[in-house]
C-alpha positions in Angstrom: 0.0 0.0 0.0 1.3 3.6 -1.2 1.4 6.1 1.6 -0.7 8.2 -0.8 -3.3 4.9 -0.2 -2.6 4.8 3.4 -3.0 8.3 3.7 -6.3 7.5 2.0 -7.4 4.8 4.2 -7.0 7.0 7.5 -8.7 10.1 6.4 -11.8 7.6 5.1 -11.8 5.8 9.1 -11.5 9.6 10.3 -15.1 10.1 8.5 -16.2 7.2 9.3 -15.5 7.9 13.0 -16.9 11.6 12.4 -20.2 10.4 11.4 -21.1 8.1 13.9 -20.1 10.8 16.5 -22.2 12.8 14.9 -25.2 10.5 14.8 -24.5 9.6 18.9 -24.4 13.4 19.5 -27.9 13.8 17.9 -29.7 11.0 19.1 -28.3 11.8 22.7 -29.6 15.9 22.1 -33.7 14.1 20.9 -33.2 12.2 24.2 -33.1 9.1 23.1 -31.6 5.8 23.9 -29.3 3.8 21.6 -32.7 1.1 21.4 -35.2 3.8 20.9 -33.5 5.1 18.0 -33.2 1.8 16.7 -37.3 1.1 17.6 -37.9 4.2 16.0 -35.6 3.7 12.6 -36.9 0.3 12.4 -33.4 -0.4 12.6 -31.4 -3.3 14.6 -29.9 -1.9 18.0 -26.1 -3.9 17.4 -26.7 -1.8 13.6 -26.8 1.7 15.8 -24.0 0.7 18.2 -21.7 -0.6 14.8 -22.4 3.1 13.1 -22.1 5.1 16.6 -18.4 2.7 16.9 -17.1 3.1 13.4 -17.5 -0.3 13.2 -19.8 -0.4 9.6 -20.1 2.3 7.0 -23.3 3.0 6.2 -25.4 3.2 3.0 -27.1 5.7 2.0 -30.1 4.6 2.5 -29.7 4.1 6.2 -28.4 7.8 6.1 -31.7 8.9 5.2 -33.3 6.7 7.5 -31.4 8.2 10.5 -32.0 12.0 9.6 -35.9 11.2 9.3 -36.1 9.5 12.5 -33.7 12.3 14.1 -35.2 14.8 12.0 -32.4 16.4 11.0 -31.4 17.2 7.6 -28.8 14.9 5.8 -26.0 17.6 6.0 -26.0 17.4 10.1 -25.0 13.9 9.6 -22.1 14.7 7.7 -21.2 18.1 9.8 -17.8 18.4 10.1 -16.8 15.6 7.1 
């Protein structure tokens, strides 16, 4: 792997790690619970916890699932990415 690639790599895990901050942050400021965001999503609670852990990426989809539950826009997803 180039360090252009692994320079790459990092910055991608950095957004990755941005965004499920960012989705955490929200769902704490509704007031809800890891589960009642994932109730409410219709979503699998170990799916919330593997996007709040930058443990998944997640499709876009599911992006638009999460701002509608949270209503939030998209872009507050993505704040700071």
């Amino acid at each position: 792997m180039s360090k252009n690639d692994l320079a790459r790599a990092e910055e991608y895990h950095e957004d990755v790690l941005r965004f499920g901050e960012n989705v955490r942050s929200l769902r704490i400021k509704k007031g809800l619970t890891q589960l009642e965001l994932a109730e409410e999503s219709d979503l699998g609670l170990r799916t919330i916890q593997r996007i709040e852990n930058a443990q998944i990426t997640v499709k876009l989809p599911i992006v638009f699932i999460l701002a509608a539950t949270l209503k939030v826009p998209v872009t507050a997803l993505f704040k700071g990415i």
